[in-house]
TORRO-814657 format. One line per field, with one value per residue: residue number from 1; y, x, z of N, C-alpha, C, O in turn. Coordinates in steps of 0.001 Angstrom, whole numbers. Each point is the difference from the previous one (the first is absolute). Layout:
BEGIN
n: NUM/...
n_Y: Y/...
n_X: X/...
n_Z: Z/...
ca_Y: Y/...
ca_X: X/...
ca_Z: Z/...
c_Y: Y/...
c_X: X/...
c_Z: Z/...
o_Y: Y/...
o_X: X/...
o_Z: Z/...
END
This chain:
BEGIN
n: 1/2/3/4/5/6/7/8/9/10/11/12/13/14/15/16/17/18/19/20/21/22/23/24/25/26/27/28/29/30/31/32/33/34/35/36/37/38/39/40/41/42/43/44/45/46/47/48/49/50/51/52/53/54/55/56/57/58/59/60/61/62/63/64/65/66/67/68/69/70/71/72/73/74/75/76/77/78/79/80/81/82/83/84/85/86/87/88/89/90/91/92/93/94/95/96/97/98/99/100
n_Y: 80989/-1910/-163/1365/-709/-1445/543/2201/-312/-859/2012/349/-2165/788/483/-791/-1681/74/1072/-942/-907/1485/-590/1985/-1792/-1984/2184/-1645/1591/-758/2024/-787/-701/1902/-961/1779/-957/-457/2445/319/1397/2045/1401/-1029/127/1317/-103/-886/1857/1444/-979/536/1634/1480/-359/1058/1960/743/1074/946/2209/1102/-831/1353/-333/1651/-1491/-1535/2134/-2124/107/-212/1942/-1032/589/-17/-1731/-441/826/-1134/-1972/91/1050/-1672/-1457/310/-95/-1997/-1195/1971/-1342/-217/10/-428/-1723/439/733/-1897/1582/1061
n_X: 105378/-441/1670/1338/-1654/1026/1509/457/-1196/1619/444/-724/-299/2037/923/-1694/-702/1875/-931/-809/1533/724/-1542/476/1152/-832/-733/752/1722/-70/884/1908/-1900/1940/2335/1111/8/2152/-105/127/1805/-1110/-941/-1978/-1971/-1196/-1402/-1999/-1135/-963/-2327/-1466/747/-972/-1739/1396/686/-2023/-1677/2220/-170/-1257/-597/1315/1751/-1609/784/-1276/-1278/-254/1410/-374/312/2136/-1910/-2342/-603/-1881/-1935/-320/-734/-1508/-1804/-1122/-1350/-2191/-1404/-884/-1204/372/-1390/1280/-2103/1059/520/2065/-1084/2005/791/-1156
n_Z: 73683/-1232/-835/-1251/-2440/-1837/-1342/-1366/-1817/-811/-1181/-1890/-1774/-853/-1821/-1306/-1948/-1132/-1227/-1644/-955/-1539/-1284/1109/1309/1171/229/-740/-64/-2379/697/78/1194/21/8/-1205/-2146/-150/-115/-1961/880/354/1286/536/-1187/945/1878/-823/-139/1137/721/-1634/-744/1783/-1183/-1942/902/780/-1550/-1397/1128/-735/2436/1832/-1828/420/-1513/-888/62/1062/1937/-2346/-274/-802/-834/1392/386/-1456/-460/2173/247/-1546/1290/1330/-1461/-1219/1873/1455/-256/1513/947/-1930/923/2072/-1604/450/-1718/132/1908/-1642
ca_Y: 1089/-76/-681/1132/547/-1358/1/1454/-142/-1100/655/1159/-665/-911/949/22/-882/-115/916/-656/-992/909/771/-438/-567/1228/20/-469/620/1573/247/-1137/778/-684/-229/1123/625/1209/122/1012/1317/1028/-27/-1831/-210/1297/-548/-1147/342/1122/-561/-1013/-279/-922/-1393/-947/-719/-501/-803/-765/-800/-394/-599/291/1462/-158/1573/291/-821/-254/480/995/283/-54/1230/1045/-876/-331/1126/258/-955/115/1122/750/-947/1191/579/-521/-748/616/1367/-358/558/1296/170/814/-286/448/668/-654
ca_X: -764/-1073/615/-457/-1091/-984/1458/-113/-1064/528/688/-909/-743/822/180/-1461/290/967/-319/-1298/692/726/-714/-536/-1257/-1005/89/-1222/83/244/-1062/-147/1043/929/361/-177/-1117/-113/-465/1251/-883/659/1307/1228/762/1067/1563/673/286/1482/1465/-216/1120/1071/-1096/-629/1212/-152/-793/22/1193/-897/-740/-268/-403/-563/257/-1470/-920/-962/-1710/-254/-1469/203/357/628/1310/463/597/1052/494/337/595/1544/1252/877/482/1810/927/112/-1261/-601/-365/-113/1735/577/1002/1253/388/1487
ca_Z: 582/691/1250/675/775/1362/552/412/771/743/1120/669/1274/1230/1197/-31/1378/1119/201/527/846/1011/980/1237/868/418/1444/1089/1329/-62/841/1038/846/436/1485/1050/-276/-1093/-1565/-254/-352/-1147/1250/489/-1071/-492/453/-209/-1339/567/825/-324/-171/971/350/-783/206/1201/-779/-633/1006/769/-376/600/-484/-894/-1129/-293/1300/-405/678/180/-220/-1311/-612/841/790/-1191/-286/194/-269/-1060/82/754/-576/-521/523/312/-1267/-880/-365/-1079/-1038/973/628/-506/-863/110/-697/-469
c_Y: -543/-962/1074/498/-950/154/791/-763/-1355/501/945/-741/-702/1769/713/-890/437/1441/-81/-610/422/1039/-583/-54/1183/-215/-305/171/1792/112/-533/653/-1133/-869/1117/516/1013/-572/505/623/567/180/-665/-20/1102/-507/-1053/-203/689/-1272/-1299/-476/-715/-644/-608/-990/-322/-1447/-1444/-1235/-506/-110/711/1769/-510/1316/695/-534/-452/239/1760/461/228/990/1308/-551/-132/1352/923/-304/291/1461/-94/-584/950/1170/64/-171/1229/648/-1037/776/1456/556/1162/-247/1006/904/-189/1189
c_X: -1086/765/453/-547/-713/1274/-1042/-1462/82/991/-942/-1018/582/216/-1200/370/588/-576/-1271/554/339/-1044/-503/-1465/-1121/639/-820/16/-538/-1974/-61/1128/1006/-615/-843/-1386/89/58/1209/-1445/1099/1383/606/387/960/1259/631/458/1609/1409/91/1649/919/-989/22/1926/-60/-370/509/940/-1440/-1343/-1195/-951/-564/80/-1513/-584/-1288/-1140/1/-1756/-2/359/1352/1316/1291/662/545/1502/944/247/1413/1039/306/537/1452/480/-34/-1295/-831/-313/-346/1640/15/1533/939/94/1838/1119
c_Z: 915/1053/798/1226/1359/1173/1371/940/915/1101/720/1155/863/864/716/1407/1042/461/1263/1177/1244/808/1049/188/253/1908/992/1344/-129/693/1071/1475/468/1350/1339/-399/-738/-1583/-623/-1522/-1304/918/-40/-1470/-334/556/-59/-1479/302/568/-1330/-192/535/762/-554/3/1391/-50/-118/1062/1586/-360/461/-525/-1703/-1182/332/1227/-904/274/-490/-510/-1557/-580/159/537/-1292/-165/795/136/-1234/-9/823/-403/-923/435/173/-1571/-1288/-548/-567/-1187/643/-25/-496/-1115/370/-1031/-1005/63
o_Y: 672/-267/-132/384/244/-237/-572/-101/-38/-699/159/490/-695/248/705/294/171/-58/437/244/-475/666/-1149/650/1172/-1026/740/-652/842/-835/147/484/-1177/75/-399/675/691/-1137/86/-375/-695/-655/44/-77/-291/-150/-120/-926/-521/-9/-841/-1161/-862/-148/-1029/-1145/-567/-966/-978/-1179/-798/274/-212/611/-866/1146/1076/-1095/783/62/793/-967/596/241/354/853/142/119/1008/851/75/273/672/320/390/579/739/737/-374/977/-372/303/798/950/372/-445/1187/-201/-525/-238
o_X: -271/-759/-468/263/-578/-345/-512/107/-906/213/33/-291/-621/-397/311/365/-633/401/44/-618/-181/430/-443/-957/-48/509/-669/-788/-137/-897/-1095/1129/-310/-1135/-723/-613/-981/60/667/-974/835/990/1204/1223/1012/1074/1179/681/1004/1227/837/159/759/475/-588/199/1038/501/-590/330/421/-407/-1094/-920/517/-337/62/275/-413/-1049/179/-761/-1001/1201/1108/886/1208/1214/438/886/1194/1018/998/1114/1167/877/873/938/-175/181/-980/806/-632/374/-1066/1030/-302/-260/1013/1170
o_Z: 995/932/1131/1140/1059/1158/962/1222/832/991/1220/1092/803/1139/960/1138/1041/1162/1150/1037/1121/942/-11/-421/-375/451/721/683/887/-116/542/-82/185/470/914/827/-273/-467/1031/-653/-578/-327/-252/-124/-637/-581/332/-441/-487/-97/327/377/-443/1126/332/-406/342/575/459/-125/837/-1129/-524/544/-706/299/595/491/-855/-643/924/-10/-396/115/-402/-29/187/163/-555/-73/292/-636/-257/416/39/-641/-455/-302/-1160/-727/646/-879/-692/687/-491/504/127/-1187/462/-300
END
């Protein structure tokens, strides 16, 4: 029983770890204006959130298109961003359940 237990808490701090591991950096372009001088905003994120799908398979074959713009103003950019990816990808927690 008590091997178990050291088993259960010896798994719980490796996936802890690996958890920790896996989060991202901080952005050190975010607030910062591009090349042209701009900022990406709630807009620029709504839609880059909408097209994220087929940018992020543009993505993987060039070098040239980016999934996420970095230069955005944080928040506001974040959440749209994340509104138009649920958007496209079925609602989220806004979907509507299939009728049977």
């Amino acid at each position: 029983m008590k091997t178990i237990a050291v088993c259960g808490i010896f798994v719980a701090l490796v996936l802890a770890l690996f958890s920790a591991a896996c989060a991202p950096g901080p952005n050190v372009a975010e607030k910062t204006a591009d090349a042209e001088g701009r900022i990406s905003g709630f807009w620029k994120g709504l839609w880059h959130g909408l097209i994220s799908p087929v940018t992020f398979i543009i993505s993987l074959f060039t070098k040239n298109v980016r999934f996420y713009e970095v230069h955005n103003n944080g928040g506001w950019y974040n959440f749209g961003f994340v509104l138009g990816a649920g958007l496209f990808l079925g609602g989220g927690i806004l979907g509507r359940k299939k009728k049977r």
